[in-house]
C-alpha positions in Angstrom: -18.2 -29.7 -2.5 -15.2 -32.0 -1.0 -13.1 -30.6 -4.1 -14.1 -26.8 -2.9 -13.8 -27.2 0.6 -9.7 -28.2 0.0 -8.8 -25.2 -2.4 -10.6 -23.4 0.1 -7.9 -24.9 2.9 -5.3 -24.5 0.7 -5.8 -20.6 -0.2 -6.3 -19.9 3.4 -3.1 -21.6 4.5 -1.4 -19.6 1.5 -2.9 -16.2 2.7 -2.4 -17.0 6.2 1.7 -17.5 5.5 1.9 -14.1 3.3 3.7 -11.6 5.6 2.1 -8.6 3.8 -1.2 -10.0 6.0 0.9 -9.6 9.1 1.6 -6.2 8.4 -1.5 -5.3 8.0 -2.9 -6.6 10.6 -0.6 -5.0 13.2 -0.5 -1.9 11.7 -4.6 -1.7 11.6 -4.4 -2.8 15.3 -1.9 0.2 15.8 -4.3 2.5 14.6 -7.0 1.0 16.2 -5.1 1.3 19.4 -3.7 5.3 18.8 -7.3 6.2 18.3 -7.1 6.7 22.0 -4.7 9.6 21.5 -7.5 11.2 19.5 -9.5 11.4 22.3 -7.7 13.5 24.3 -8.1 16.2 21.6 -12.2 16.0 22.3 -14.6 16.9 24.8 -16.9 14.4 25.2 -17.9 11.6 23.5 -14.4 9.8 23.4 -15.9 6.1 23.5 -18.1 7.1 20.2 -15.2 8.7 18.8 -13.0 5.6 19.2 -16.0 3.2 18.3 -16.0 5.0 14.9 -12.2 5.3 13.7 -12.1 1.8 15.0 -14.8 0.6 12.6 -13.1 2.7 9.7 -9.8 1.1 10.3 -11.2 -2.4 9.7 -13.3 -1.3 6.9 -9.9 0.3 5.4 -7.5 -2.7 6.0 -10.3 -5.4 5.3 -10.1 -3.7 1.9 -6.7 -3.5 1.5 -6.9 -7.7 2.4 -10.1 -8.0 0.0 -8.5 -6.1 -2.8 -4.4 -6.8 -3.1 -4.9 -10.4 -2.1 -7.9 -10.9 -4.2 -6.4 -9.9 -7.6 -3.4 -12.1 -6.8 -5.4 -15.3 -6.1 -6.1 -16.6 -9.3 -3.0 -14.6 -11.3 -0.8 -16.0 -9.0 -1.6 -19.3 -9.8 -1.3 -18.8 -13.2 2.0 -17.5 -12.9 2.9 -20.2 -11.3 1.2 -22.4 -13.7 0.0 -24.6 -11.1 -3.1 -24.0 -12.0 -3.2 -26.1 -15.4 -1.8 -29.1 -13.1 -4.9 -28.6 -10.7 -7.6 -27.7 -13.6 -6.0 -31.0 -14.9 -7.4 -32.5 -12.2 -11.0 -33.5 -12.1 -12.1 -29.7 -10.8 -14.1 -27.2 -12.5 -12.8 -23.7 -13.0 -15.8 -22.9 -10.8 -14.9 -25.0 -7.8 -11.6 -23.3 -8.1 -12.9 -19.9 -7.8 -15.7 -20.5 -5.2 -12.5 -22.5 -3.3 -10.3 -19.0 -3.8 -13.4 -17.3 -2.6 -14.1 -19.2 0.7 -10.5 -19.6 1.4 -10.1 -15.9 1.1 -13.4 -15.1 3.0 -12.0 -17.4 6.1 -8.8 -15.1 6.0 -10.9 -11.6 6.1 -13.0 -13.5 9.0 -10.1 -14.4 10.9 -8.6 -11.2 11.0 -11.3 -9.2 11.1 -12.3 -11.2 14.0 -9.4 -10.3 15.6 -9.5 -6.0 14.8 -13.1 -6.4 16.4 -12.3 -8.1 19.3 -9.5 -5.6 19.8 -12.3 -2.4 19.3 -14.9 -4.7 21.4 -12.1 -4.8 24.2 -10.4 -1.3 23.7 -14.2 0.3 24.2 -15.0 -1.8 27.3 -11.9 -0.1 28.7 -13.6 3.5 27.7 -16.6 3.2 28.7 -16.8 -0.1 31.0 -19.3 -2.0 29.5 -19.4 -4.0 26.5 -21.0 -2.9 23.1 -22.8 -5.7 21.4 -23.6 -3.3 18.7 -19.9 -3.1 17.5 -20.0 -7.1 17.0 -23.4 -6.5 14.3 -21.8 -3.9 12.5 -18.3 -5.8 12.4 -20.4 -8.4 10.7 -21.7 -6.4 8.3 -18.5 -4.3 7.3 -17.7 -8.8 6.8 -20.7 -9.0 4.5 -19.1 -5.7 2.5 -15.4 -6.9 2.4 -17.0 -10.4 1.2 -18.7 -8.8 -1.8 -15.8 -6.9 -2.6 -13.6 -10.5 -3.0 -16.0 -11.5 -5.2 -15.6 -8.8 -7.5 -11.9 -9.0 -7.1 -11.6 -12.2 -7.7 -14.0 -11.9 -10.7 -12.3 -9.2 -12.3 -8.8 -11.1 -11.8 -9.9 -14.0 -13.9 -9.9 -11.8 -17.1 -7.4 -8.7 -16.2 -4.1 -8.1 -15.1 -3.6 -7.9 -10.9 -3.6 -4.0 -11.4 -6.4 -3.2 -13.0 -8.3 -6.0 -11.0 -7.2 -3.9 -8.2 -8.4 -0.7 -9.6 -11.7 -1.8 -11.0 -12.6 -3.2 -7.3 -11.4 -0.3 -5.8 -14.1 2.0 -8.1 -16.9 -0.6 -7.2 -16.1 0.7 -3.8 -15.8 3.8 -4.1 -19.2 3.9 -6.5 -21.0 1.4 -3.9 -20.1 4.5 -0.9 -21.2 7.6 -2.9 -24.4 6.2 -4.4 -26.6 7.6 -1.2 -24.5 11.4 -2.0 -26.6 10.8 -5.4 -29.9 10.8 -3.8 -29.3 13.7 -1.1 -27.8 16.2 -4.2 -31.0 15.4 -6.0 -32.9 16.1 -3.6 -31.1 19.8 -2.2 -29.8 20.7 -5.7 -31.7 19.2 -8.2 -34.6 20.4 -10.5 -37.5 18.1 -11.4 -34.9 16.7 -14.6 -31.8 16.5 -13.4 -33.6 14.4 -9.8 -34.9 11.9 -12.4 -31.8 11.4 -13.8 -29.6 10.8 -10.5 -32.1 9.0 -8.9 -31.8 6.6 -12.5 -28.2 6.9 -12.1 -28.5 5.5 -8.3 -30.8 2.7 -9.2 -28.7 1.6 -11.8 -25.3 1.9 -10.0 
């Protein structure tokens, strides 16, 4: 665990000094932030309004974390070939990946951490109270963008950065539509085709 718990420290402290991070941070907290102009175009409803591109934005840029760093983890290393001085060490490839994975997951708390307490603070000024509700479904969007590491760093350790990127991407994208399955089966569907997109959704 002692072995797991230092790659974990040392691919933190490598994500945390990559400037793309930086960007993306700022920029998410920019469009956090100019959702406010949004609200002038709507009657009513501003605080929900800003709640909910608020909680996109973190989904979108906790992806773009999850995903571009996430390929690069392990293909970086072996780029680098530091990785057959560490694996030389006494560490097994899977302490090394479940030390990528925590060390990554402590970046995506940190700065998703920080995007939430800029939406938690941004809709106290709209609406003067505080939303605890925002904190929960922060924490869950955390739980998503977790999973989605996970299967980036899985698909890095056999494929090139790119398609790691793009195969993680489609998990996404699949894991978002699957409910669309169920309500077109259900409006559209005869008694057939429903059995088949509700197999399709179960196995998806």
């Amino acid at each position: 665990m002692k072995r797991v718990l230092t790659i974990a420290m040392m691919a933190f402290t490598e994500t945390i000094r990559d400037k793309i991070l930086y960007s993306i941070l700022a920029f998410a907290l920019a469009m956090i932030g100019s959702s406010t102009i949004l609200v002038t175009l709507s009657v009513g409803g501003e605080g929900r309004i800003v709640k909910d591109l608020g909680l996109a934005c973190i989904t979108m840029f906790g992806l773009f974390i999850a995903v571009f760093i996430g390929t690069n983890l392990v293909s970086r290393e072996i780029e680098r070939r530091t990785i057959f001085s560490l694996l030389s060490k006494p560490v097994r490839r899977a302490e090394f990946l479940a030390g990528k994975f925590l060390g990554l997951g402590l970046t995506l708390a940190v700065n998703i951490g920080v995007m939430g307490a800029g939406l938690m603070g941004l809709a106290w000024v709209l609406d003067d109270h505080w939303t605890p509700r925002i904190l929960l479904a922060t924490g869950f969007t955390f739980l998503e963008l977790l999973i989605l590491t996970a299967t980036a760093i899985l698909f890095s350790t056999f494929s090139t950065p790119t398609l790691s990127a793009i195969y993680t991407l489609l998990v996404f994208v699949i894991g978002r539509l699957t409910a669309d399955l169920m309500a077109f089966a259900a409006q559209f569907g005869g008694a057939s085709l429903k059995a088949t997109v509700v197999g399709l959704y179960y196995v998806l």
